[in-house]
C-alpha positions, 0 to 999 in steps of 0.5 A: 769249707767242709772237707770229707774224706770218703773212704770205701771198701766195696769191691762189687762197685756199681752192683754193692748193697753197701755203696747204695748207703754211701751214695745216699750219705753223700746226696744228704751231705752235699745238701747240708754242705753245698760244695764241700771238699769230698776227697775219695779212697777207693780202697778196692782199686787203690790198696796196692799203692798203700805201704806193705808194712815190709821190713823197711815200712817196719823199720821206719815205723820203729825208727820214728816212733821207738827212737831206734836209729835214723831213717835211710833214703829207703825208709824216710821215703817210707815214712813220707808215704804213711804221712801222705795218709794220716794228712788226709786224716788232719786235712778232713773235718769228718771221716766216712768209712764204708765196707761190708762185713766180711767173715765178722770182720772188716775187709782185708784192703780196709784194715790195711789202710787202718794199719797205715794210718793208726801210727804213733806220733801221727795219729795217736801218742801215749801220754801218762800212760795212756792213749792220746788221739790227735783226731779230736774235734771230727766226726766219723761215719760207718756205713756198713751192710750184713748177710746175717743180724748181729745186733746187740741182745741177738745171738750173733753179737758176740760174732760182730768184730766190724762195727766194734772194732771200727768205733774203737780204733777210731776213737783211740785216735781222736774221732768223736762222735762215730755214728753208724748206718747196719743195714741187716739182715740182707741174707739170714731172712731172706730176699723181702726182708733183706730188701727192706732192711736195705731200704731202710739203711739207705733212708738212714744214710741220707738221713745222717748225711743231712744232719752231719 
């Protein structure tokens, strides 16, 4: 049975723009997978029981990765708490990432999770000098909704640090393909404008969730 892991940032909840993609991903999802395994990070509501990356999240981190000393009950407990997060990672056939952008990047309790779960040895490893994802074989998907237009050709691409960044540091861990539903502008043209790039994200939503 196909397991996803839906992850979202979208502290707006009921009233999101964004949510309204991933709700349609998932009806088109569960039509192609009756009765799939959906697992839910709420990160708006959850981040505070993510790890701080204190000085003892550090400390373990260093001490498994870089060899430096054995982990303390402090740290070790740590480390369990990083590894409760990347196993859902390698639990999950397919990944789905959904957050607006904020301020040309991603949100804050999204790149906290991000900064969780792209660990040495967990997710990733350096081989020959390079970097080794241990995420292969799965699927990622970013839904993702934007006051102005930042399309690549348009003046405002090189201000787009969301998108990008999301497809390059999930496919430093392993994930392949990454597809991606923008729904933009929802702001920069006004209220018709913004409502039809948004219904027509949420087309493209459902439409990839069938085909996932």
């Amino acid at each position: 049975m196909t397991t996803l892991l839906d992850v979202f940032a979208t502290p707006r909840n009921a009233k999101s723009r964004t949510q309204k993609l991933r709700k349609a991903f998932l009806a088109g999802y569960q039509e192609a997978h009756p009765g799939f395994v959906h697992l839910e990070l709420d990160l708006s509501a959850e981040h505070a029981s993510l790890p701080a990356f204190d000085e003892w999240d550090i400390e373990a981190k260093f001490s498994v990765m870089y060899g430096e000393g054995k982990l303390d009950e402090t740290t070790a407990k740590r480390w369990d708490r990083l590894t409760q997060l990347t196993d859902q990672l390698h639990a999950a056939d397919a990944l789905l990432i959904t957050a607006p952008m904020w301020n040309f990047g991603v949100p804050w309790m999204l790149k906290r999770w991000i900064d969780c779960v792209v660990q040495g040895r967990l997710t990733f490893e350096f081989v020959n000098g390079g970097f080794n994802g241990l995420l292969k074989g799965k699927r990622a998907i970013i839904l993702t909704t934007r006051d102005g237009a930042y399309a690549p050709g348009t003046p405002y691409a090189a201000m787009d640090f969301s998108v990008p960044y999301l497809r390059t540091v999930l496919g430093l861990i392993g994930y392949a393909p990454i597809d991606a539903v923008i729904a933009e502008p929802m702001v920069m043209g006004g209220p018709e404008v913004g409502a039809t790039a948004l219904e027509k994200g949420i087309l493209e939503a459902g439409a990839l969730g069938r085909v996932s």
